[in-house]
C-alpha positions as a LaTeX table, in Angstrom:
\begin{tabular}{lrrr}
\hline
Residue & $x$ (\AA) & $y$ (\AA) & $z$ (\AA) \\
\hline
Unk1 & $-76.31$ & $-133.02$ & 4.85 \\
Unk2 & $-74.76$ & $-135.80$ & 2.86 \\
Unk3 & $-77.01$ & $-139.50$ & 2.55 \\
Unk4 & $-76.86$ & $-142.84$ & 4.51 \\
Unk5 & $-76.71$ & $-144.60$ & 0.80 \\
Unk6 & $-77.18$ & $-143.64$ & $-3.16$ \\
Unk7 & $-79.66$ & $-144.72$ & $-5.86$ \\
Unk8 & $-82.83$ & $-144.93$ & $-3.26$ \\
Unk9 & $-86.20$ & $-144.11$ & $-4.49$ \\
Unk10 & $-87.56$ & $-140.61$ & $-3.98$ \\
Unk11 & $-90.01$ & $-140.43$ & $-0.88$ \\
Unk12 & $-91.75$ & $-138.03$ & 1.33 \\
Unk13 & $-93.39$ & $-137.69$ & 4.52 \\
Unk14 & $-95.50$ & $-134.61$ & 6.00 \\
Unk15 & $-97.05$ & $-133.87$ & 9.40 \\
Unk16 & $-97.62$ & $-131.29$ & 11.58 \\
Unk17 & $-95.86$ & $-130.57$ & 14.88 \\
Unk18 & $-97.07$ & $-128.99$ & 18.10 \\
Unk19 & $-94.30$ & $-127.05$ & 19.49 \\
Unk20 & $-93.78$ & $-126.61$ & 22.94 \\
Unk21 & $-92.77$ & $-123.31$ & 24.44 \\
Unk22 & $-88.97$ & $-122.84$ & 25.19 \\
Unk23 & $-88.50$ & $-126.88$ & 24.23 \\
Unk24 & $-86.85$ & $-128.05$ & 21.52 \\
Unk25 & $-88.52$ & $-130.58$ & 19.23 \\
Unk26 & $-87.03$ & $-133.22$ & 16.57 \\
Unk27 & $-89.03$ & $-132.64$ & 13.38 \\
Unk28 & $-86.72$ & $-134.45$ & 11.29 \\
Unk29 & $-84.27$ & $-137.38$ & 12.05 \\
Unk30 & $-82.58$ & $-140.02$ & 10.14 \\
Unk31 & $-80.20$ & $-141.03$ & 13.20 \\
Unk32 & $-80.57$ & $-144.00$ & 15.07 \\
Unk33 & $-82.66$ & $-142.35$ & 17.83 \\
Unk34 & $-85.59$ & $-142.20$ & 16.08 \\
Unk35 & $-88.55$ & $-143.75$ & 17.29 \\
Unk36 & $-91.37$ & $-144.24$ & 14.58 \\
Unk37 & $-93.96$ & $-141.63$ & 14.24 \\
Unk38 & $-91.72$ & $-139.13$ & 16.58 \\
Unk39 & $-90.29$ & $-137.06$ & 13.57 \\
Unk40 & $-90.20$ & $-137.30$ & 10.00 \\
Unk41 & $-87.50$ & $-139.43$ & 8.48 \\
Unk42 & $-85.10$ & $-138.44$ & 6.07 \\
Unk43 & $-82.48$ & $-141.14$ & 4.36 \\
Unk44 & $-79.47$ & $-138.81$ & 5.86 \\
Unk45 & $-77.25$ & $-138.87$ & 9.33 \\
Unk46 & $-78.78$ & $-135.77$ & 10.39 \\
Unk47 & $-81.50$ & $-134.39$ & 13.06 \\
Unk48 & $-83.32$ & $-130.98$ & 12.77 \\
Unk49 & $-84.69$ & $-129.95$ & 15.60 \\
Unk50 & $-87.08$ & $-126.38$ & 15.89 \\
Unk51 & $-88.34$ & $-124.24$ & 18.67 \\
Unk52 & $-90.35$ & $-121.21$ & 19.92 \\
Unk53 & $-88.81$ & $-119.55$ & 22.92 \\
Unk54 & $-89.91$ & $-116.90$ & 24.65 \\
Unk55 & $-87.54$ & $-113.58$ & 26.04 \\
Unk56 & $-85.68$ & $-113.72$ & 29.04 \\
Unk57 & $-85.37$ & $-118.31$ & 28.86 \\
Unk58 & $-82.41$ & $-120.51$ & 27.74 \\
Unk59 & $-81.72$ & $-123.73$ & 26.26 \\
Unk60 & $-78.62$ & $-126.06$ & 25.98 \\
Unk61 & $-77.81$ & $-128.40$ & 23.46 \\
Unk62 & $-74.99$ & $-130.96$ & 23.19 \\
Unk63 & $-74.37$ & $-132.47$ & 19.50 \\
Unk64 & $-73.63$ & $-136.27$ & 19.84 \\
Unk65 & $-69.94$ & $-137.53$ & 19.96 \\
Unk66 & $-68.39$ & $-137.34$ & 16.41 \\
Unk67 & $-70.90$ & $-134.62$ & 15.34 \\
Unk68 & $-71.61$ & $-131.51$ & 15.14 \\
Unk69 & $-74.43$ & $-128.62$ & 14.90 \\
Unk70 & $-75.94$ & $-125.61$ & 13.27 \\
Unk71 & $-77.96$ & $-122.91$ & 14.91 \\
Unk72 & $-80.37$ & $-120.94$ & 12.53 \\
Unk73 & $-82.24$ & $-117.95$ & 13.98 \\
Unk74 & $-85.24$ & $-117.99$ & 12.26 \\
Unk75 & $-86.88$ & $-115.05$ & 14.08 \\
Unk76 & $-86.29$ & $-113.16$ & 16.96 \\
Unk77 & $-82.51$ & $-112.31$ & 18.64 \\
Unk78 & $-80.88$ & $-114.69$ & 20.75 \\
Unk79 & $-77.13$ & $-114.66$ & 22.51 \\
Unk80 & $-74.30$ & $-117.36$ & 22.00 \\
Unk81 & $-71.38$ & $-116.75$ & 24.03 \\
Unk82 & $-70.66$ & $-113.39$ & 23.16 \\
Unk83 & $-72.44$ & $-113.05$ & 20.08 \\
Unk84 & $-75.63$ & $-112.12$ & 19.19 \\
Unk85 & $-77.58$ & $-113.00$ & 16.81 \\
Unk86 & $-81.14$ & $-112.32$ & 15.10 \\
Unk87 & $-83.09$ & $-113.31$ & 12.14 \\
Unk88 & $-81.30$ & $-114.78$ & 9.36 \\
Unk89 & $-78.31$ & $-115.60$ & 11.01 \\
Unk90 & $-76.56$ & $-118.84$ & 11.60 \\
Unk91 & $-73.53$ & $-120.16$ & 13.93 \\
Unk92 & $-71.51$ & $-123.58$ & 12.99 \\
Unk93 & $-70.79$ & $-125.57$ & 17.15 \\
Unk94 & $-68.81$ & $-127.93$ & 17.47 \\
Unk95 & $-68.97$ & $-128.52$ & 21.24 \\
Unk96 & $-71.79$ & $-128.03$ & 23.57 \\
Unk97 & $-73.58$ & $-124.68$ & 23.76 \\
Unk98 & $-76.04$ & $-122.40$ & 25.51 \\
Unk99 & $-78.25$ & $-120.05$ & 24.03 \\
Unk100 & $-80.03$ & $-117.16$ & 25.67 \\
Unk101 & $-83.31$ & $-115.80$ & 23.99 \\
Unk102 & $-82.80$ & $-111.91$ & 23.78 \\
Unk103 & $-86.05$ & $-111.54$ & 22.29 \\
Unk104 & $-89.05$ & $-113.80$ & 21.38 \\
Unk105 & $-87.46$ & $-116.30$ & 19.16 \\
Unk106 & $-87.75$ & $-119.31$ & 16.52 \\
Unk107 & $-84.75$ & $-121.60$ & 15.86 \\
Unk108 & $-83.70$ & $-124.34$ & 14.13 \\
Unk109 & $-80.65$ & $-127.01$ & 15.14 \\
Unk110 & $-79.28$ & $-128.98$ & 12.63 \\
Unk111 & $-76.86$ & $-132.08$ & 13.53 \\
Unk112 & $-74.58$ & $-133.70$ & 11.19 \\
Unk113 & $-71.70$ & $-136.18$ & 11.19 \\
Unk114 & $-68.46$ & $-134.25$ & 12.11 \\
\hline
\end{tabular}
C-alpha cells in the first residue's frame, strides 16, 4: 500500500463497524468512492474491505479497472477457483473472482493500484 503524497502529518481515526452476514463492508478507503463517515480514511489508493460469511454462501468481487486485490482468510476455509484456502492464507487477483465459503469464515479484501 504505497501513499497518495509524502511529508503529511500523522493522523488517526477509529470506529466500530457492524458487519453484516455474508456482505462485504469497506472499513477502510482512501479512493475516491468514499463517502464521509462510511469507512475510515487512510492517505493511500487503497480500500479494505472485511466480512463474516457463513458455510455453504458466496460472494464476488471485481477490483476497479487498473487495480488489483488481495484476499486474506482470516478464519474459517473458503474455495477460489480450485484452491482452497483457510486461516492464514492469502491469494493475489488480478481479475474478477468468486469465492465460496467452505466453512464459517472471516475475510479481508484489500485493493490497490495495479
Amino acid at each position: 500500500v504505497e501513499p497518495k503524497q509524502r511529508g503529511i502529518p500523522p493522523s488517526y481515526e477509529q470506529s466500530s463497524f457492524r458487519l453484516t452476514k455474508n456482505t462485504l463492508v469497506t472499513v477502510v478507503d482512501g479512493t475516491q468512492d468514499r463517502k464521509a463517515g462510511d469507512a475510515l480514511y487512510m492517505h493511500q489508493r487503497a480500500k479494505f474491505l472485511l466480512g463474516d460469511f457463513e458455510k455453504g454462501t458466496s460472494f464476488a468481487y471485481a477490483p476497479g479497472a487498473g487495480r488489483r486485490a488481495y484476499l486474506f482468510v482470516i478464519n474459517g476455509k473458503v474455495k477460489l477457483e480450485k484452491e482452497t484456502l483457510k486461516q492464514s492464507d492469502a491469494a493475489a487477483l488480478r481479475r474478477p473472482f468468486a469465492v465460496e465459503i467452505a466453512a464459517d469464515a472471516r475475510v479481508l479484501v484489500i485493493e490497490v493500484p495495479a
